[in-house]
C-alpha positions as CSV (number, residue, x, y, z in Angstrom):
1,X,-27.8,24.1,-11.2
2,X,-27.5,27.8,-11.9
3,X,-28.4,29.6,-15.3
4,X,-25.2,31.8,-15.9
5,X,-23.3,27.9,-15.1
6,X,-25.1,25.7,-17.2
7,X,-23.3,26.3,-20.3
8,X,-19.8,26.3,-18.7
9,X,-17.8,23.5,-18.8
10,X,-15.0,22.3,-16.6
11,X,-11.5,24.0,-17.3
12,X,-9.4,22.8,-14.1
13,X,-9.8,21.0,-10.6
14,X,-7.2,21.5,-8.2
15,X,-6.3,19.7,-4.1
16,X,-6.0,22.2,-1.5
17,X,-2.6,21.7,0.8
18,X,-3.7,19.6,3.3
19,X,-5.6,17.6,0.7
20,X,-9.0,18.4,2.0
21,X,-10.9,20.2,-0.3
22,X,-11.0,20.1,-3.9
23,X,-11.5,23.4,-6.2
24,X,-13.0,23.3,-9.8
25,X,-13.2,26.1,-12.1
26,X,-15.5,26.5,-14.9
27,X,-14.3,27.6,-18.2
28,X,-16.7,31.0,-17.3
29,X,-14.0,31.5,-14.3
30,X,-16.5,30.5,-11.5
31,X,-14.2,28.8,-8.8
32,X,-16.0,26.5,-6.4
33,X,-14.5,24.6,-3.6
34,X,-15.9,21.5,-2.2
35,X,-14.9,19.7,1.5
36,X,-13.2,16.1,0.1
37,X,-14.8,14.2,3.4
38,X,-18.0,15.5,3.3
39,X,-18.5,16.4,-0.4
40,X,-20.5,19.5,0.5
41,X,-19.8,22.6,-1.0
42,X,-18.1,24.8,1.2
43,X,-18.3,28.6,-1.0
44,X,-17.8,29.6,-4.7
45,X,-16.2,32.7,-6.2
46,X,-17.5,33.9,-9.6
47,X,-15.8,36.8,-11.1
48,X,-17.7,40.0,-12.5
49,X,-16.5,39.5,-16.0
50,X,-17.5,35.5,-15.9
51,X,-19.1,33.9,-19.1
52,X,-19.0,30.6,-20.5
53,X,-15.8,29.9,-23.0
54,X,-13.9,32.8,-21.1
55,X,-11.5,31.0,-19.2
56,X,-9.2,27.9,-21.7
57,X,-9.4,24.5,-19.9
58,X,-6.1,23.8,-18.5
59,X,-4.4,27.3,-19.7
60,X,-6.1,30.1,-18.0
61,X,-6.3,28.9,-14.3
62,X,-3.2,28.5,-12.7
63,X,-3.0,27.1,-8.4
64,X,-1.1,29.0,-5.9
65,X,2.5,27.9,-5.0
66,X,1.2,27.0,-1.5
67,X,-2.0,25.6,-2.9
68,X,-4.3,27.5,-1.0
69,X,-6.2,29.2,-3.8
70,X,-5.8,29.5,-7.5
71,X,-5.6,32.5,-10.3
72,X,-7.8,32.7,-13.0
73,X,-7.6,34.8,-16.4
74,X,-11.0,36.0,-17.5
75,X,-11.1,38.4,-20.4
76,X,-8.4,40.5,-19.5
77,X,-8.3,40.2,-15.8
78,X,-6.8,38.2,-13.2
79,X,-8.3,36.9,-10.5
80,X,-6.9,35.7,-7.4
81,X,-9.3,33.3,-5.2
82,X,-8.4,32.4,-1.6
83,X,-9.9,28.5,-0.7
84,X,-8.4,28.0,2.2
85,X,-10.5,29.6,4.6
86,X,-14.3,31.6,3.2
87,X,-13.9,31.6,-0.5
88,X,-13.2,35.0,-1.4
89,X,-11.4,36.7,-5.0
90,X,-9.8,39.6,-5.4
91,X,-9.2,41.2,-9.2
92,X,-5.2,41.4,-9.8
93,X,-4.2,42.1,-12.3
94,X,-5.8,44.0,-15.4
95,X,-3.9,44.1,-18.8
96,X,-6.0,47.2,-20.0
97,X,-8.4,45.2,-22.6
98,X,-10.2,42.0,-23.6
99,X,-8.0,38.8,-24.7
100,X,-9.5,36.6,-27.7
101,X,-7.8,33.5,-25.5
102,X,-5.3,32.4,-22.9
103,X,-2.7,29.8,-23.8
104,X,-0.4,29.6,-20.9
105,X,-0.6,31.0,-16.7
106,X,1.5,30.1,-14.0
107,X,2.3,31.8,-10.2
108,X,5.8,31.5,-8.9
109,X,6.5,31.0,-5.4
110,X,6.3,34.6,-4.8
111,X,3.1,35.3,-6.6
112,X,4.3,36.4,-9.9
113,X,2.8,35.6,-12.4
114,X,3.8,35.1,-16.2
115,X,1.1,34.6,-18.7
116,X,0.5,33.9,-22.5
117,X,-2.2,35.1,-24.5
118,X,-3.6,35.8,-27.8
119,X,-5.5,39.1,-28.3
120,X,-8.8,39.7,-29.2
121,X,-10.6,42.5,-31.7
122,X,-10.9,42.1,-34.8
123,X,-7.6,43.0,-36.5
124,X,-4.8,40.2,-36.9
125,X,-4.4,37.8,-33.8
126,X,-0.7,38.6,-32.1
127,X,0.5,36.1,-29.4
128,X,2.4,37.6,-26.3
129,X,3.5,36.7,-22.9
130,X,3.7,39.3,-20.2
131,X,5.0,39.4,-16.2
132,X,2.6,40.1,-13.9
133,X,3.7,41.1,-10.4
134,X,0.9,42.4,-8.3
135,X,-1.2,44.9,-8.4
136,X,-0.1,48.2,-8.6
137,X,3.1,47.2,-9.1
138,X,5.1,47.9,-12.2
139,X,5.1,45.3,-15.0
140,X,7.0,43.9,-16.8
141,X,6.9,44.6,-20.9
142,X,4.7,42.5,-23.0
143,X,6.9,40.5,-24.9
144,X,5.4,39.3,-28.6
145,X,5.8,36.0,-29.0
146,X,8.0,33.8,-31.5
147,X,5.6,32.5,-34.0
148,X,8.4,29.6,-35.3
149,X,8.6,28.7,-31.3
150,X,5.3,26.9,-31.9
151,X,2.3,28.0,-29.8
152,X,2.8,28.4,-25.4
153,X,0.9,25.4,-24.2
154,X,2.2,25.4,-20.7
155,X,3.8,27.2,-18.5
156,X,6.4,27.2,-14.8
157,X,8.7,29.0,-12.7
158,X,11.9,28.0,-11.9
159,X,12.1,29.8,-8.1
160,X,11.2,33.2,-9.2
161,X,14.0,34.8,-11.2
162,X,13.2,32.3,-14.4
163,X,9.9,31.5,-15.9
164,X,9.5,28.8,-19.1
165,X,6.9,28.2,-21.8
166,X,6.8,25.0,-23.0
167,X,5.3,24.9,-26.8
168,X,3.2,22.9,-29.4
169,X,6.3,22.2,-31.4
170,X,7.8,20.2,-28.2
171,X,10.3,24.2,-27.8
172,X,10.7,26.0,-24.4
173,X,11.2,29.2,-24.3
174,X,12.7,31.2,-21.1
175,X,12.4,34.3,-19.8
176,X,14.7,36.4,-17.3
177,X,12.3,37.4,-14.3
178,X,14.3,39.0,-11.7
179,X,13.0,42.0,-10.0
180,X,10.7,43.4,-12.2
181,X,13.0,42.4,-15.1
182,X,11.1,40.6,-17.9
183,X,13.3,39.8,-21.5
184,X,14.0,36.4,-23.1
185,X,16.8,34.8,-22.6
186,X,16.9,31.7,-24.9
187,X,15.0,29.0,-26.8
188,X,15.4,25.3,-26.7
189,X,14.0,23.3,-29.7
190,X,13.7,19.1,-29.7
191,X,15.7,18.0,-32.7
Protein backbone atom coordinates (compact mmCIF):
# COMPACT_ATOMS: atom_id res chain seq x y z
CA UNK A 1 0.00 0.00 0.00
CA UNK A 2 2.93 2.32 -0.17
CA UNK A 3 4.01 4.48 -3.28
CA UNK A 4 7.87 3.62 -3.52
CA UNK A 5 6.22 -0.47 -3.23
CA UNK A 6 3.73 -0.43 -5.69
CA UNK A 7 5.66 -1.06 -8.63
CA UNK A 8 7.89 -3.73 -6.96
CA UNK A 9 7.21 -7.16 -7.37
CA UNK A 10 7.98 -10.16 -5.34
CA UNK A 11 11.67 -11.53 -5.76
CA UNK A 12 11.86 -14.19 -2.74
CA UNK A 13 9.76 -15.38 0.51
CA UNK A 14 11.62 -17.19 2.98
CA UNK A 15 10.45 -19.35 6.79
CA UNK A 16 12.14 -18.13 9.77
CA UNK A 17 13.81 -21.16 12.01
CA UNK A 18 11.23 -21.99 14.16
CA UNK A 19 8.84 -21.69 11.32
CA UNK A 20 6.90 -18.74 12.55
CA UNK A 21 7.23 -15.96 10.59
CA UNK A 22 7.50 -15.68 6.96
CA UNK A 23 9.86 -12.92 5.16
CA UNK A 24 9.28 -11.54 1.52
CA UNK A 25 11.40 -9.33 -0.34
CA UNK A 26 10.49 -7.09 -3.07
CA UNK A 27 12.50 -7.00 -6.11
CA UNK A 28 13.18 -3.05 -4.81
CA UNK A 29 15.01 -4.95 -1.71
CA UNK A 30 12.32 -4.01 0.82
CA UNK A 31 12.26 -7.06 3.36
CA UNK A 32 9.08 -7.50 5.29
CA UNK A 33 8.42 -10.04 7.85
CA UNK A 34 5.04 -11.30 8.74
CA UNK A 35 3.90 -13.52 12.16
CA UNK A 36 2.66 -17.08 10.33
CA UNK A 37 -0.19 -17.44 13.26
CA UNK A 38 -1.44 -14.14 13.24
CA UNK A 39 -0.68 -12.90 9.78
CA UNK A 40 0.16 -9.43 11.04
CA UNK A 41 3.04 -7.70 10.00
CA UNK A 42 5.51 -7.74 12.54
CA UNK A 43 8.45 -4.82 10.89
CA UNK A 44 10.00 -4.22 7.43
CA UNK A 45 13.48 -3.16 6.45
CA UNK A 46 13.85 -1.17 3.20
CA UNK A 47 17.27 -0.34 2.22
CA UNK A 48 18.53 3.38 1.19
CA UNK A 49 19.37 2.39 -2.30
CA UNK A 50 15.76 0.46 -2.81
CA UNK A 51 13.96 0.85 -6.23
CA UNK A 52 11.81 -1.35 -8.07
CA UNK A 53 13.73 -3.90 -10.55
CA UNK A 54 16.90 -3.56 -8.22
CA UNK A 55 16.98 -6.72 -6.55
CA UNK A 56 16.59 -10.27 -9.51
CA UNK A 57 13.75 -12.54 -8.20
CA UNK A 58 15.35 -15.58 -6.83
CA UNK A 59 19.20 -14.38 -7.47
CA UNK A 60 19.79 -11.41 -5.39
CA UNK A 61 18.34 -12.34 -1.97
CA UNK A 62 19.97 -15.10 -0.31
CA UNK A 63 18.60 -16.50 3.72
CA UNK A 64 20.94 -16.84 6.44
CA UNK A 65 22.43 -20.27 7.29
CA UNK A 66 20.46 -20.20 10.60
CA UNK A 67 17.44 -18.68 8.96
CA UNK A 68 17.12 -15.90 11.07
CA UNK A 69 17.39 -13.09 8.48
CA UNK A 70 18.31 -12.87 4.92
CA UNK A 71 20.94 -10.77 2.51
CA UNK A 72 19.95 -8.75 -0.14
CA UNK A 73 22.09 -7.28 -3.14
CA UNK A 74 20.77 -3.90 -4.15
CA UNK A 75 22.73 -1.97 -6.68
CA UNK A 76 26.01 -2.53 -5.43
CA UNK A 77 25.42 -3.21 -1.84
CA UNK A 78 24.70 -5.84 0.52
CA UNK A 79 22.32 -5.83 2.92
CA UNK A 80 22.06 -7.99 5.84
CA UNK A 81 18.38 -7.96 7.67
CA UNK A 82 17.95 -9.50 11.04
CA UNK A 83 13.97 -11.15 11.42
CA UNK A 84 14.26 -12.80 14.17
CA UNK A 85 13.76 -10.32 16.77
CA UNK A 86 12.82 -6.11 15.64
CA UNK A 87 13.55 -6.10 11.97
CA UNK A 88 16.59 -4.22 11.54
CA UNK A 89 19.49 -4.14 8.31
CA UNK A 90 22.73 -3.38 8.35
CA UNK A 91 24.74 -2.34 4.87
CA UNK A 92 27.60 -5.15 4.36
CA UNK A 93 29.08 -5.21 1.98
CA UNK A 94 29.89 -2.51 -0.85
CA UNK A 95 31.62 -3.56 -4.15
CA UNK A 96 32.57 0.11 -4.93
CA UNK A 97 29.82 0.84 -7.85
CA UNK A 98 26.41 0.06 -9.27
CA UNK A 99 25.70 -3.61 -10.82
CA UNK A 100 23.44 -3.73 -14.09
CA UNK A 101 22.04 -7.19 -12.34
CA UNK A 102 22.61 -10.08 -9.88
CA UNK A 103 22.61 -13.58 -11.12
CA UNK A 104 23.64 -15.67 -8.21
CA UNK A 105 24.06 -14.93 -3.93
CA UNK A 106 24.50 -17.32 -1.35
CA UNK A 107 25.81 -17.10 2.72
CA UNK A 108 27.75 -19.94 3.99
CA UNK A 109 27.48 -21.12 7.41
CA UNK A 110 29.83 -18.64 8.56
CA UNK A 111 28.42 -15.59 6.76
CA UNK A 112 30.39 -15.51 3.69
CA UNK A 113 29.15 -14.73 1.08
CA UNK A 114 29.89 -15.46 -2.72
CA UNK A 115 28.00 -13.62 -5.32
CA UNK A 116 27.62 -13.34 -9.15
CA UNK A 117 26.83 -10.38 -11.06
CA UNK A 118 26.81 -8.58 -14.25
CA UNK A 119 28.01 -5.00 -14.27
CA UNK A 120 26.31 -2.06 -15.20
CA UNK A 121 27.45 1.37 -17.26
CA UNK A 122 27.33 1.55 -20.45
CA UNK A 123 30.46 -0.10 -21.82
CA UNK A 124 30.28 -3.99 -22.64
CA UNK A 125 28.47 -6.15 -19.91
CA UNK A 126 31.33 -8.47 -18.06
CA UNK A 127 30.03 -11.29 -15.69
CA UNK A 128 32.02 -11.95 -12.36
CA UNK A 129 31.73 -13.60 -9.14
CA UNK A 130 33.35 -12.29 -6.05
CA UNK A 131 33.87 -13.52 -2.10
CA UNK A 132 32.47 -11.46 0.32
CA UNK A 133 33.50 -11.86 3.94
CA UNK A 134 32.27 -9.13 6.12
CA UNK A 135 32.70 -5.85 6.35
CA UNK A 136 35.88 -4.51 6.66
CA UNK A 137 37.41 -7.50 6.06
CA UNK A 138 39.60 -8.18 3.11
CA UNK A 139 38.03 -9.73 0.00
CA UNK A 140 38.61 -11.91 -1.97
CA UNK A 141 39.50 -11.03 -5.93
CA UNK A 142 36.69 -10.64 -8.35
CA UNK A 143 37.02 -13.44 -10.50
CA UNK A 144 35.52 -12.79 -14.35
CA UNK A 145 33.48 -15.27 -15.16
CA UNK A 146 33.69 -18.18 -17.92
CA UNK A 147 31.47 -17.07 -20.69
CA UNK A 148 31.40 -20.96 -22.32
CA UNK A 149 30.29 -22.05 -18.47
CA UNK A 150 26.87 -20.79 -19.42
CA UNK A 151 25.38 -18.06 -17.19
CA UNK A 152 25.46 -18.52 -12.77
CA UNK A 153 21.89 -19.20 -12.07
CA UNK A 154 22.33 -20.40 -8.64
CA UNK A 155 24.51 -20.58 -6.13
CA UNK A 156 25.79 -22.78 -2.43
CA UNK A 157 28.38 -23.54 -0.01
CA UNK A 158 29.76 -26.59 0.71
CA UNK A 159 30.69 -25.87 4.67
CA UNK A 160 32.75 -22.81 4.13
CA UNK A 161 35.95 -23.63 2.39
CA UNK A 162 34.07 -24.46 -1.15
CA UNK A 163 31.32 -22.42 -2.78
CA UNK A 164 29.52 -23.64 -6.35
CA UNK A 165 27.68 -21.97 -9.16
CA UNK A 166 25.40 -23.93 -10.90
CA UNK A 167 24.84 -22.51 -14.68
CA UNK A 168 22.24 -22.13 -17.52
CA UNK A 169 24.10 -24.70 -19.57
CA UNK A 170 23.29 -27.44 -16.62
CA UNK A 171 27.83 -26.62 -15.62
CA UNK A 172 28.93 -25.97 -12.01
CA UNK A 173 31.58 -24.19 -11.43
CA UNK A 174 33.71 -24.29 -7.89
CA UNK A 175 35.59 -22.11 -6.18
CA UNK A 176 38.33 -22.60 -3.39
CA UNK A 177 37.09 -20.32 -0.31
CA UNK A 178 39.34 -21.01 2.50
CA UNK A 179 40.36 -18.17 4.60
CA UNK A 180 40.10 -15.32 2.63
CA UNK A 181 41.29 -17.48 -0.36
CA UNK A 182 39.07 -17.04 -3.44
CA UNK A 183 40.40 -18.95 -7.08
CA UNK A 184 38.56 -21.56 -9.12
CA UNK A 185 39.27 -24.79 -8.77
CA UNK A 186 37.34 -26.73 -11.53
CA UNK A 187 34.36 -26.93 -13.90
CA UNK A 188 31.91 -29.75 -14.25
CA UNK A 189 29.86 -29.81 -17.57
CA UNK A 190 26.60 -32.37 -18.19
CA UNK A 191 27.48 -34.36 -21.30
Amino acid sequence: DKPEHKAAKLAAAYLTEPPDRLVTVTTAGAVHVWDVGTKAAVGEYVPPKAAAGKVAPGRGVAPLANRHGVVVAVGGTMYTVDTAGDVTGNPGEELGGDVGRSLALAVSPAGKLVYAFETGGDGPKEKAVVQLVGAGSPRGPVHRWPADAGEPVAAGWAGDAVASLATSQGAAVWFDAEGTAFSPLAVARTP
